[in-house]
ROTITI-503655 format. One line per field, with one value per residue (C-alpha): residue in three letters; x, z, y. Coordinates in steps of 0.001 Angstrom, whole numbers, m for minus. Layout:
code = (ALA,...) .
x = (X,...) .
z = (Z,...) .
y = (Y,...) .
***
This chain:
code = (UNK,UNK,UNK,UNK,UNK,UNK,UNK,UNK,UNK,UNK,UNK,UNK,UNK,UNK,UNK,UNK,UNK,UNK,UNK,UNK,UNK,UNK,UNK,UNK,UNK,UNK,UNK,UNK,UNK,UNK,UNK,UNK,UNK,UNK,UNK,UNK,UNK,UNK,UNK,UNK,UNK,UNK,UNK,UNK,UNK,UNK,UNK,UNK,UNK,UNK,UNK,UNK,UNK,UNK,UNK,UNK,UNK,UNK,UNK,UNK,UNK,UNK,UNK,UNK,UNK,UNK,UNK,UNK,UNK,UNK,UNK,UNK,UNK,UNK,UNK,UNK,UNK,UNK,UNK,UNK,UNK,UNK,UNK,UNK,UNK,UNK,UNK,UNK,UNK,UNK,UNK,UNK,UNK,UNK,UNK,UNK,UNK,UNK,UNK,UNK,UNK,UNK,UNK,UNK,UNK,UNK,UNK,UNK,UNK,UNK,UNK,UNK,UNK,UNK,UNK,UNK,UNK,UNK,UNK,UNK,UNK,UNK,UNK,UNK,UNK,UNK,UNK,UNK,UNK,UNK,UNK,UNK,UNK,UNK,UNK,UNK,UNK,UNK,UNK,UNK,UNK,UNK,UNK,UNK,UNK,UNK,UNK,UNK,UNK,UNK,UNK,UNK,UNK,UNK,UNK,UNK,UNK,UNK,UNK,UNK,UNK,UNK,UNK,UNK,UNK,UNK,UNK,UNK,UNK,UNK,UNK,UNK,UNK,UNK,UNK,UNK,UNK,UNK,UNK,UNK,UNK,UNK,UNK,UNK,UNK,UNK,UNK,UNK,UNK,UNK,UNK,UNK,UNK,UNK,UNK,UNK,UNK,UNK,UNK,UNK,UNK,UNK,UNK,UNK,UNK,UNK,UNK,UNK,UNK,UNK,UNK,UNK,UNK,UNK,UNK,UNK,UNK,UNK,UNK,UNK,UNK,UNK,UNK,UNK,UNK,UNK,UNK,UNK,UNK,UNK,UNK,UNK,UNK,UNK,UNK,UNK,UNK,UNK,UNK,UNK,UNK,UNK,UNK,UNK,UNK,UNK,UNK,UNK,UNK,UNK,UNK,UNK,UNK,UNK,UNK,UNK,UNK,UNK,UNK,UNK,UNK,UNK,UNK,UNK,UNK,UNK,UNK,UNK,UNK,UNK,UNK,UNK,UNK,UNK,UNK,UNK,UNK,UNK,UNK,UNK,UNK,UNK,UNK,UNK,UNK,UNK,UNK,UNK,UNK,UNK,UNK,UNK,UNK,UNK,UNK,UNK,UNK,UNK,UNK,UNK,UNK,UNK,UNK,UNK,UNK,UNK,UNK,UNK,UNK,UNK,UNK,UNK,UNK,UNK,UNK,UNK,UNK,UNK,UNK,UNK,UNK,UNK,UNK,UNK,UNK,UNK,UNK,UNK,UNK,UNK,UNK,UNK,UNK,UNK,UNK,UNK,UNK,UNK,UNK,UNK,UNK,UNK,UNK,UNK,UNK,UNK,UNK,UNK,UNK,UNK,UNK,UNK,UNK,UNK,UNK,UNK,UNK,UNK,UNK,UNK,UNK,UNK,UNK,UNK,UNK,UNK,UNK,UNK,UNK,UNK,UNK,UNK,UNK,UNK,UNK,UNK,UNK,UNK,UNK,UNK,UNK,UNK,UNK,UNK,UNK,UNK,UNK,UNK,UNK,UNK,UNK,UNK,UNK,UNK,UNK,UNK,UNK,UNK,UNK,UNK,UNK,UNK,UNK,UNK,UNK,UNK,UNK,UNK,UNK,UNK,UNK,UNK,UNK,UNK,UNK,UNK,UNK,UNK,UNK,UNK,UNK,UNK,UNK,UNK,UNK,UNK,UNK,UNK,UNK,UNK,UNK,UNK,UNK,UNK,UNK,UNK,UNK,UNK,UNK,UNK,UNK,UNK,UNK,UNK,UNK,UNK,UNK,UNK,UNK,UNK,UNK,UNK,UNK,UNK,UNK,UNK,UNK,UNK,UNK,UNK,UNK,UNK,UNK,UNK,UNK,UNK,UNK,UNK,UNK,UNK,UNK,UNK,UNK,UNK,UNK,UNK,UNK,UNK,UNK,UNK,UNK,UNK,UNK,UNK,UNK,UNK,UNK,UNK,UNK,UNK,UNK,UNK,UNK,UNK,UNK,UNK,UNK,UNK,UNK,UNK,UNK,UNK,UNK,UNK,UNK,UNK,UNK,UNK,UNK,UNK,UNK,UNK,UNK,UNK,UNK,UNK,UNK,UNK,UNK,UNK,UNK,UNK,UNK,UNK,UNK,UNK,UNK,UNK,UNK,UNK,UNK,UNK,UNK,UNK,UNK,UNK,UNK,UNK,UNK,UNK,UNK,UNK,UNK,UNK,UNK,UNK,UNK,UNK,UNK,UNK,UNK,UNK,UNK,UNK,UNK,UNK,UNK,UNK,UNK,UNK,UNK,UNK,UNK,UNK,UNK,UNK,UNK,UNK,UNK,UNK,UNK,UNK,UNK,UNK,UNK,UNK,UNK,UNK,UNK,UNK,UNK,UNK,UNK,UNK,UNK,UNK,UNK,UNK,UNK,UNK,UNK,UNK,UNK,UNK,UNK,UNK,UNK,UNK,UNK,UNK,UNK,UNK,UNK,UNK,UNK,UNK,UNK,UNK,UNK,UNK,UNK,UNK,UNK,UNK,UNK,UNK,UNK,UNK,UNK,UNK,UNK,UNK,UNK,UNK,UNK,UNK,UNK,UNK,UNK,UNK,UNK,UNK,UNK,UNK,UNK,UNK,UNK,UNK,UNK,UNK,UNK,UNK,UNK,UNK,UNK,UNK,UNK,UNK,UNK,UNK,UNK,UNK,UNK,UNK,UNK,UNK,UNK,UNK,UNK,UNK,UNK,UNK,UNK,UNK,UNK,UNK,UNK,UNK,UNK,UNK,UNK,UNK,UNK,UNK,UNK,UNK,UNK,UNK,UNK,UNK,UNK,UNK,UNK,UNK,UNK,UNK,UNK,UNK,UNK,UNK,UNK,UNK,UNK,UNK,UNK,UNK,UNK,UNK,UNK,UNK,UNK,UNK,UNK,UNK,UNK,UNK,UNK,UNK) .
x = (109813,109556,111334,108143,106490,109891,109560,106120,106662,109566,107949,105023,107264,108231,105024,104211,106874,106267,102442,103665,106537,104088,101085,103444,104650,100600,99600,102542,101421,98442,98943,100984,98793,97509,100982,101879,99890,102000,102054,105814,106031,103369,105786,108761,107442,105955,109392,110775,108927,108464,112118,112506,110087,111654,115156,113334,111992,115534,117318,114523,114575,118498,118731,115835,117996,121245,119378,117810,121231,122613,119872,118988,120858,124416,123038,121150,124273,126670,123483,124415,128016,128256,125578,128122,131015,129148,128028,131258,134373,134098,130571,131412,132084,129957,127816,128283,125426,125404,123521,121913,120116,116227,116293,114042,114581,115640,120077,118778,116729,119416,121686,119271,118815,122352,122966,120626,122688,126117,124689,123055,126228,128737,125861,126841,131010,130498,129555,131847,134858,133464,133380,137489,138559,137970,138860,142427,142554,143071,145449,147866,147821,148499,151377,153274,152855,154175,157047,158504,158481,162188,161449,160478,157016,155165,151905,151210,147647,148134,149340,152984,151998,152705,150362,151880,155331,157178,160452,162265,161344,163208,166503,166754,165880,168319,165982,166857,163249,160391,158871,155709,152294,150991,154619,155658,157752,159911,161702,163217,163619,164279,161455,161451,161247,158788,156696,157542,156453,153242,152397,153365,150518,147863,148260,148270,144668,143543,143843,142770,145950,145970,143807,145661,149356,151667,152881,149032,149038,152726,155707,159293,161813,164851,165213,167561,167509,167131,170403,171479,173872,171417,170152,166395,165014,161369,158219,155022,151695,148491,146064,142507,138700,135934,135302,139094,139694,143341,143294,147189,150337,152241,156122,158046,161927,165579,168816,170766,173670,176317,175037,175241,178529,179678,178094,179940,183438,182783,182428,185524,187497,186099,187586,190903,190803,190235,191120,193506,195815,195493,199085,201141,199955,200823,203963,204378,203395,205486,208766,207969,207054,210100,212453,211407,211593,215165,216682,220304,220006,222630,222485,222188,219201,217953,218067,216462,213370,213577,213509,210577,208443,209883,208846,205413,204531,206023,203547,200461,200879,200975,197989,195909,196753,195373,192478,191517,191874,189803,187273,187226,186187,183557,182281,182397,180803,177570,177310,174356,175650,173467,173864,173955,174298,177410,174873,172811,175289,176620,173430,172907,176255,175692,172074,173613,176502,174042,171272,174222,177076,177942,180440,179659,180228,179308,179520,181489,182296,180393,177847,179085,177356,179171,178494,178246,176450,175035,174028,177498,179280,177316,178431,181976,182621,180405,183022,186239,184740,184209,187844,189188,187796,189062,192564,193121,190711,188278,184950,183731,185027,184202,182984,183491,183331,185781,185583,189143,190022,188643,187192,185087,187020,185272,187434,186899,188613,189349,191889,194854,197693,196770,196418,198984,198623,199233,195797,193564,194637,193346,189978,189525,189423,186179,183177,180811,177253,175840,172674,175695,175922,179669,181377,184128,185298,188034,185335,183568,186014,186823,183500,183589,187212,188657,191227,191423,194089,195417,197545,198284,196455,197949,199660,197444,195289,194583,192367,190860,190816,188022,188250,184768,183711,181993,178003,177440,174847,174929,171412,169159,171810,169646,172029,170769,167181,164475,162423,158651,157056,154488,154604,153969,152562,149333,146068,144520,142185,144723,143523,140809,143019,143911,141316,141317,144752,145646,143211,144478,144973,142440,139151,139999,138402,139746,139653,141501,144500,148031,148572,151950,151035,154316,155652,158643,159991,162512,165199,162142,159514,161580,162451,162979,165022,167154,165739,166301,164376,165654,163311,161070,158805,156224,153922,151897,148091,146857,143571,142112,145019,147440,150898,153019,155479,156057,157437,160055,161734,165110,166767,168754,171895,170818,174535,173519,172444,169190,167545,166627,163255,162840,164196,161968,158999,160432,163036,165866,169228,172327,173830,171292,171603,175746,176304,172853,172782,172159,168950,170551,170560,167480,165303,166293,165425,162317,161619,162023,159794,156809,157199,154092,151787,149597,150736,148707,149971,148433,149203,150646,152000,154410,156183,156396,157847,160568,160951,160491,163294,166188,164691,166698,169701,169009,168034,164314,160764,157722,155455,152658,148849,149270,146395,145859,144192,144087,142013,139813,139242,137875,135920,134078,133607,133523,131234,134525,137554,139768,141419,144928,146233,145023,141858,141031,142034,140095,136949,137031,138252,142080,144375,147675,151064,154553,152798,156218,157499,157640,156936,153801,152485,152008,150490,147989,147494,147142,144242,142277,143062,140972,138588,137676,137287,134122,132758,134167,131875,129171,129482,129581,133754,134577,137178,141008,139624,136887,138791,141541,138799,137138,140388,141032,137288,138817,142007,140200,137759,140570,142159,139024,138405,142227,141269,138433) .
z = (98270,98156,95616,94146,94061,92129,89657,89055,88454,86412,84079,83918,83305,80740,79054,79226,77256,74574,74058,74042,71182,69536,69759,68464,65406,64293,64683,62802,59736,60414,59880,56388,54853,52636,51672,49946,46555,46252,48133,47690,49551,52657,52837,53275,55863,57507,57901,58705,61858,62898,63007,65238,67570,67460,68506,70858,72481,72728,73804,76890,77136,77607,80217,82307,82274,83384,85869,87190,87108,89274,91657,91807,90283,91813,94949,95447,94138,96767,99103,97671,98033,101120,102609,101378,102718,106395,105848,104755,105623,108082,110328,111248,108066,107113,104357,102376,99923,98648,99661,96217,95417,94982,97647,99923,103680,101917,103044,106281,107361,105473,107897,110574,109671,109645,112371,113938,112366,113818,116852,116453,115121,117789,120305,118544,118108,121940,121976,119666,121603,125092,123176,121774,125192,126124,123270,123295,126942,125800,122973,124850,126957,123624,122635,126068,125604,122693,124141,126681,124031,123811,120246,117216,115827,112900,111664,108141,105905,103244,100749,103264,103843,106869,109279,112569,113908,116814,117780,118233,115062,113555,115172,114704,111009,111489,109751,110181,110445,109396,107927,106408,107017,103789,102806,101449,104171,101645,101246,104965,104684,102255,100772,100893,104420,105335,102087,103098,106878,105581,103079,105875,108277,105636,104175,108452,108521,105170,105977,109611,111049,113823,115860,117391,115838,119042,117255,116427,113914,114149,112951,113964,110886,109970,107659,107090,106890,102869,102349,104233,106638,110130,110763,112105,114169,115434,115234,112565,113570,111596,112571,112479,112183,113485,110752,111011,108052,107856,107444,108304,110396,113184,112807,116522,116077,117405,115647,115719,113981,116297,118166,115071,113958,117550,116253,113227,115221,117584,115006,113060,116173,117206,114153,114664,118016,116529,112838,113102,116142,114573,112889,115556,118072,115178,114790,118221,119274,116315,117438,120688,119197,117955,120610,123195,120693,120156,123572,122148,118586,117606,120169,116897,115809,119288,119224,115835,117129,120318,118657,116945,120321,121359,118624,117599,121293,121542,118059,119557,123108,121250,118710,121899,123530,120726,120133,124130,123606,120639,122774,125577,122853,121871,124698,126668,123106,124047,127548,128673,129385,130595,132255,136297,138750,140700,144339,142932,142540,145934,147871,146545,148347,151521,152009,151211,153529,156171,155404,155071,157586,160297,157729,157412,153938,153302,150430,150256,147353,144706,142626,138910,135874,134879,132440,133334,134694,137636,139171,138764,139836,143008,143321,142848,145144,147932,147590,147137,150397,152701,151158,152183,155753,156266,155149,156474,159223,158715,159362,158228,154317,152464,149140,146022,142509,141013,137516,135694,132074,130059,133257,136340,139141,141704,144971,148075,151111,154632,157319,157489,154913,150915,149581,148225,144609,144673,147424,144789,141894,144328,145055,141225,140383,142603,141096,141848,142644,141083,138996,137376,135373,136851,136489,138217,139457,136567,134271,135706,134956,132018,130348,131363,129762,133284,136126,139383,141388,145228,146407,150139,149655,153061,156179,157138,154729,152179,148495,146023,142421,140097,136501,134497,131734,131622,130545,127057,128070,130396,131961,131695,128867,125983,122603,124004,125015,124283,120802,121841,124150,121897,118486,116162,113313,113147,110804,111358,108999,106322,107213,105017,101830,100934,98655,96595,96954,93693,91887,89124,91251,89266,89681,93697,95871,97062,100477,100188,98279,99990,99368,99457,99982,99255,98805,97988,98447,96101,95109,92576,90398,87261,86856,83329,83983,86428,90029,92151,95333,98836,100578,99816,102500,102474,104710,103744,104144,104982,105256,105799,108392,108599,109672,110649,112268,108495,107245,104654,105500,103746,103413,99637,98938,95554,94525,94175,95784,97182,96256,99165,97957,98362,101969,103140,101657,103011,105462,104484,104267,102538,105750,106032,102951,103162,104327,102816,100468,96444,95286,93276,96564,98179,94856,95265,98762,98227,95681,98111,100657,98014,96829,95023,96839,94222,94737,95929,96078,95891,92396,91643,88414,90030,91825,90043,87085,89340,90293,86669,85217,87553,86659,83802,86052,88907,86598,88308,87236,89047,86841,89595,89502,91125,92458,92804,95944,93948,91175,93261,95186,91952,90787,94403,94968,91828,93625,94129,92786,96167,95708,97664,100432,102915,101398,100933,104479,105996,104451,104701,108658,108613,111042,108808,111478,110014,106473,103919,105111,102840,106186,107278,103614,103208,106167,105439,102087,103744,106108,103510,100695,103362,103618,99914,99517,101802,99362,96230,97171,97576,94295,92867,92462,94361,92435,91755,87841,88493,90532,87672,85138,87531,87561,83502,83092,85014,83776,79994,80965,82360,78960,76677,79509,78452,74396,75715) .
y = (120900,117208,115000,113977,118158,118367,115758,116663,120232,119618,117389,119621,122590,120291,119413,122986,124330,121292,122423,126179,125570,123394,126062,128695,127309,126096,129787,131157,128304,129399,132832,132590,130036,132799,134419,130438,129248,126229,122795,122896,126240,124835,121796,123983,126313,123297,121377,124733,125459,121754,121327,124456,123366,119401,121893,123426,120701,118611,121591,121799,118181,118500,121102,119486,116303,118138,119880,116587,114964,117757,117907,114417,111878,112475,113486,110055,108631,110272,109154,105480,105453,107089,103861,101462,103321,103638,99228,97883,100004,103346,102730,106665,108073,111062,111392,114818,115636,119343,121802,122535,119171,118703,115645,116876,115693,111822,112863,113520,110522,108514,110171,109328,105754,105473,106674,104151,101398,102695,102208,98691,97647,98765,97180,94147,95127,95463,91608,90423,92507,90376,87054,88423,89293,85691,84022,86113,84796,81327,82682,84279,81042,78631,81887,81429,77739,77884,80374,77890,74897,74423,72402,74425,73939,74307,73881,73664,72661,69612,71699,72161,75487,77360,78622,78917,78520,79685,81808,78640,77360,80427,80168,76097,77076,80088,82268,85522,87363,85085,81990,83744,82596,80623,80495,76751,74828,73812,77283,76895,72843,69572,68422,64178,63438,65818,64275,60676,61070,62825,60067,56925,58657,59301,55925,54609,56829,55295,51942,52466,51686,54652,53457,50211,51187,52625,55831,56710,59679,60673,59626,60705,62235,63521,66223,69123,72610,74325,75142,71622,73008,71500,68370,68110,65442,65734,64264,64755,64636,64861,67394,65676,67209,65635,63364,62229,63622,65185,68563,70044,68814,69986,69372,69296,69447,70040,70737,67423,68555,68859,65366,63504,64980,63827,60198,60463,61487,58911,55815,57598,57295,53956,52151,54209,52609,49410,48764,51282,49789,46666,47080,48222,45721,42570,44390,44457,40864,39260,40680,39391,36058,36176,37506,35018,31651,33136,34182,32839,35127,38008,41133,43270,40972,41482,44951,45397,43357,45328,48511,47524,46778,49778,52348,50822,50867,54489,55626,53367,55344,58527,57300,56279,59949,61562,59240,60196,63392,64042,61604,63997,66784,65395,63788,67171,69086,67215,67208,69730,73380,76475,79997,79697,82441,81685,82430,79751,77521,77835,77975,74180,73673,75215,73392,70176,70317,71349,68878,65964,66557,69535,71215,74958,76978,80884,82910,85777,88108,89001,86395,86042,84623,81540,78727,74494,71704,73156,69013,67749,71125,70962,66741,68056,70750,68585,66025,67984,70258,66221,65342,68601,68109,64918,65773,68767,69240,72196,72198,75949,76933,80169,80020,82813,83255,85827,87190,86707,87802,84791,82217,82376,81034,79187,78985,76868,78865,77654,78098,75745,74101,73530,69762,67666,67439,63747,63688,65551,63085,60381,62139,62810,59472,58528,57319,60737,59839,56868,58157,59730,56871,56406,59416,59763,63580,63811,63129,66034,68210,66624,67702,70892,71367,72557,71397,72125,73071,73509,76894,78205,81824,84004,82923,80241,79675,77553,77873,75346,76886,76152,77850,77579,79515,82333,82781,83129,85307,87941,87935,91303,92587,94346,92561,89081,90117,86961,87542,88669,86588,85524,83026,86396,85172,82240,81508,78537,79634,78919,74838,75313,76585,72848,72219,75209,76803,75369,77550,80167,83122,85737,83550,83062,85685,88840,88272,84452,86188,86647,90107,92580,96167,98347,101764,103157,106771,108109,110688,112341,111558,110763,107132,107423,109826,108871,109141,106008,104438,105272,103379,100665,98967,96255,94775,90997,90438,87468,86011,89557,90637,93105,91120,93858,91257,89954,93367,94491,97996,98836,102309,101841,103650,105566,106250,110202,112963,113249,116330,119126,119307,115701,115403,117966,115685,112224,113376,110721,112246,111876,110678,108322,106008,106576,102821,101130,98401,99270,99183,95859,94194,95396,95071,90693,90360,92419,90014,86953,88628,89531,85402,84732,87229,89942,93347,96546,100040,103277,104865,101903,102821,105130,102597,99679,101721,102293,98162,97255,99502,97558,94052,93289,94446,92042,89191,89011,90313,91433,89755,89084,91020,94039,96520,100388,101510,105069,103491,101455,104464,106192,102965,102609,106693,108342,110723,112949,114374,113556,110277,111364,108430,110895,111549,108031,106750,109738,109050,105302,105510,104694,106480,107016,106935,107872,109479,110143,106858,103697,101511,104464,104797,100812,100198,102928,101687,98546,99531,101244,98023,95987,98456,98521,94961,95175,97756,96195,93110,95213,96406,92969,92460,89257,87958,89469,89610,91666,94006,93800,94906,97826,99185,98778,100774,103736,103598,103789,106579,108848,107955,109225,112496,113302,113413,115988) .
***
């Protein structure tokens, strides 16, 4: 039967029983007339029967609505919700209609038609996923780029925050896991000079300065890290559309903190050398003065003045010892260190003595890591290996690094007697190679903090001793493995956000909000009563995407038992949580990481009553919007009774991983949040107020169903 047979029929069923009831009661008023005499006793019997039939005919009236609302209305309305699910969140999501409704063949060519759309679209998903795959072509180009850049950078909008940054960038900042996107610069760095280099290039722009000034739209700054402890030196530049209007920066920088502490030392040890001398060398030259205008004076005279040149020369020798000394320190602090591979090393040697001169060198032993100056190491041993020659007379030498306790000796083998010690001071001093700046060999060692040293090793022969170092690193070894080989976390959408990131967070829309999702699994489902979190996990959205690098994932010590019944829902032992931070701990940095972001949880209630009862305890509050996936879930499909995370996710297309887990829970919750702000925008509910106030309708529905 068609919809509209139905309708018809129903209403004429309708009509039908309305004429019948009516008919009835005029032939039973009818038939009585004659039992009545009085007016008053014909009114009565009239009301009488009329207001049975006006029952009657509300009673009918009532069941043929229930009856149309089961067999039409929710159906088309299931029909209607399942459309927007398929358009805006799970393209293969079924749509369930049941079997008793009055629809005709309407859910099937629905289902038909949709299925027609499905495929239309992924035609289209299969274009867009072409035009990706090239686009993420040039991405992971700009990511390796990015990579290899020894200098941090950072790219932030006008508003300082961040929208792309690289590994480096984290360890000169010494953040320990990351900056955030559409975090504020300002919670990793000072504020001024990053404001005053911003305001010298927009005023340069304004006043059309970049075009002919050298520096163009950058500007170089100093700045320090948050908590001051580094130094930053880099260079700003503006980040320009194509009506030269500035729309971000990128910040370039190193950590100049040890170089201008070596400044610092250097100028402190400068006027020591100077100003500070200055005494001892007066005292010096005025008993001098003295002792020669009075060769004839007392011998105990004499001596006094004599003693004096004597001990102010003996402190200024031992003042000027020092002063080297700390020189060296710092001198050889700043010189340029890496990792090199002892075979590496060596093979410069052996090429140059073969490209240069007839002397022969091969390696022998076993290649170590070792760490130094890999240019002037190879200028040293060339000229220590020609000394050598000349001196003693070989022409072939063996080369070989050998591991000791706490250095990496370096020794130059050959057959026949050891240098003289006094012949190796004399070689040291030589000027090494002149784009050296001047260096002499001493100096070489010197800034590596070594010596080297001359010993007969067996009847015969004869070794050179070279102690370096060993590599900080040891290549290939997984506790020093590089961070991902990518810059993990970029928008440049978040350029656009300048202009209206300012706005009051409930009228901005849903899908321009910085978002938390969380969950939390605990020792029960009592927090008034005493149960505590065990794990709480959170994962940020940004700009519609999922940023699993930027995660939060703590196991909390609960300081009791965890109940059996609860491990076998969540799995996390006693054991487990034995050595884990309190929940006093965990709660603060939890706190850090949600910032200023609105919160989303499924059955949020649940968990936040759980962070709210510890925030007087850890001096903090949780006062930001927050959002329930479970009541947006009843708002969008009221249609059904299953509004479980696993429900939900299976019906709007989300693949749930590690389910019982704080970290698997919120990025399912996450996944289906996204999904529901399609459909919420289909419904009208654009704004984080309007979502606010779909969820207050259900919450005040369920309220009045309970008083029922």
């Amino acid at each position: 039967m068609s919809p509209r047979l139905f309708l018809v029929l129903s209403f004429v069923a309708l009509a039908v029983a309305c004429l019948g009831a009516v008919a009835a009661a005029v032939w039973v008023i009818v038939d009585r007339l004659s039992d009545y005499d009085q007016v008053a006793d014909l009114v009565n019997i009239v009301l009488a029967y009329g207001g049975g039939v006006a029952f009657l005919l509300v009673a009918a009236t009532a069941v043929l609505w229930a009856y149309l609302d089961h067999a039409l209305a929710r159906p088309l309305n299931a029909l209607v919700r399942g459309i927007q699910t398929v358009l805006h969140a799970n393209p293969d999501h079924r749509i369930e209609v049941e079997d008793d409704h009055r629809l005709g063949d309407l859910p099937e060519a629905v289902k038909d038609l949709v299925g027609r759309v499905a495929a239309a679209r992924r035609t289209v998903n299969d274009a867009i996923a072409e035009a990706t795959r090239r686009s993420e072509a040039q991405r992971q180009r700009l990511e390796v780029i990015l990579q290899d850049l020894h200098e941090g950078v950072v790219i932030c909008n006008m508003n300082h925050k961040i929208l792309l940054y690289n590994n480096r960038a984290l360890e000169l900042l010494h953040v320990g896991g990351v900056l955030g996107l559409d975090r504020s610069l300002f919670e990793f760095t000072n504020r001024q000079p990053f404001v005053y280099a911003l305001t010298r290039l927009t005023n340069r722009l304004a006043e059309g300065r970049h075009g002919e000034h050298p520096e163009g739209v950058s500007a170089p700054f100093v700045g320090a890290s948050a908590d001051g402890h580094y130094t930053l030196e880099g260079r700003m530049s503006l980040i320009l559309d194509d009506e030269e209007t500035p729309t971000g920066y990128v910040i370039s920088f190193e950590d100049r903190t040890e170089e201008l502490g070596a400044l610092g030392i250097r100028d402190r040890l400068l006027r020591e050398a100077t100003e500070g001398l200055r005494q001892p060398v007066a005292n010096i030259r005025a008993a001098a003065e003295i002792l020669r205008a009075y060769p004839e004076m007392e011998k105990d005279e004499q001596r006094a003045f004599e003693d004096v040149v004597f001990n102010e020369s003996n402190a200024m020798s031992e003042r000027l010892e020092a002063l080297a000394g700390q020189y060296r320190e710092v001198i050889t602090g700043l010189w340029p260190m890496t990792d090199i591979y002892s075979a590496n090393l060596f093979n410069s040697v052996v090429r140059r003595l073969r490209d240069e001169t007839d002397l022969d060198a091969v390696m022998i032993g076993l290649p170590q890591w070792l760490h130094g100056d890999s240019y002037t190491l190879v200028e040293l041993l060339d000229r220590i290996i020609h000394r050598a020659s000349e001196t003693a007379g070989p022409r072939s030498f063996d080369l070989e690094a050998v591991a000791g306790e706490r250095h990496v000796y370096l020794d130059v083998i050959w057959e026949g007697d050891p240098l003289g010690s006094q012949d190796l001071a004399v070689w040291l001093r030589q000027t090494a190679d002149e784009a050296m700046g001047g260096l002499t060999l001493r100096d070489i060692l010197d800034h590596h903090k070594t010596d080297i040293w001359c010993l007969p090793l067996r009847a015969g022969r004869a070794r050179l001793r070279l102690p370096l170092p060993p590599a900080k690193r040891v290549k290939g070894s997984a506790s020093t493995s590089r961070r991902a080989a990518r810059p993990e976390f970029y928008d440049f959408d978040l350029l656009q956000q300048s202009a209206h990131h300012s706005q009051e967070v409930g009228g901005r829309l849903l899908k321009k909000i910085n978002y938390v999702v969380f969950d939390t699994e605990t020792t029960g489902l009592a927090p008034s009563a005493g149960d505590e979190i065990i794990s709480i996990a959170g994962v940020r959205l940004v700009n519609g995407r999922i940023l699993t690098g930027e995660s939060f994932d703590r196991l909390v010590n609960p300081r009791r038992l965890i109940p059996k019944a609860s491990i076998k829902f969540h799995g996390i032992t006693d054991e487990m949580v034995r050595d884990k931070p309190p929940i006093q701990l965990v709660l603060r940095q939890f706190r850090e990481f949600v910032g200023d972001a609105v919160l989303v949880a499924h059955n949020a209630a649940f968990d936040l009553k759980f962070l709210r009862l510890r925030e007087a305890e850890c001096n903090m509050v949780f006062d930001m919007p927050a959002l329930d996936t479970l009541l947006l879930s009843v708002f969008l499909h009221d249609y059904t009774s299953k509004h479980s995370l696993d429900s939900v996710a299976e019906r709007l297309g989300i693949e749930v991983q590690g389910r019982h887990t704080a970290f698997g829970d919120a990025l399912a919750t996450a996944g289906v949040f996204l999904r529901m702000v399609e459909l919420l925008e289909a419904r009208g509910i654009n704004t984080l107020d309007e979502a606010i106030e779909a969820s207050n309708t259900i919450v005040e529905v369920r309220a009045q169903q309970a008083q029922f």
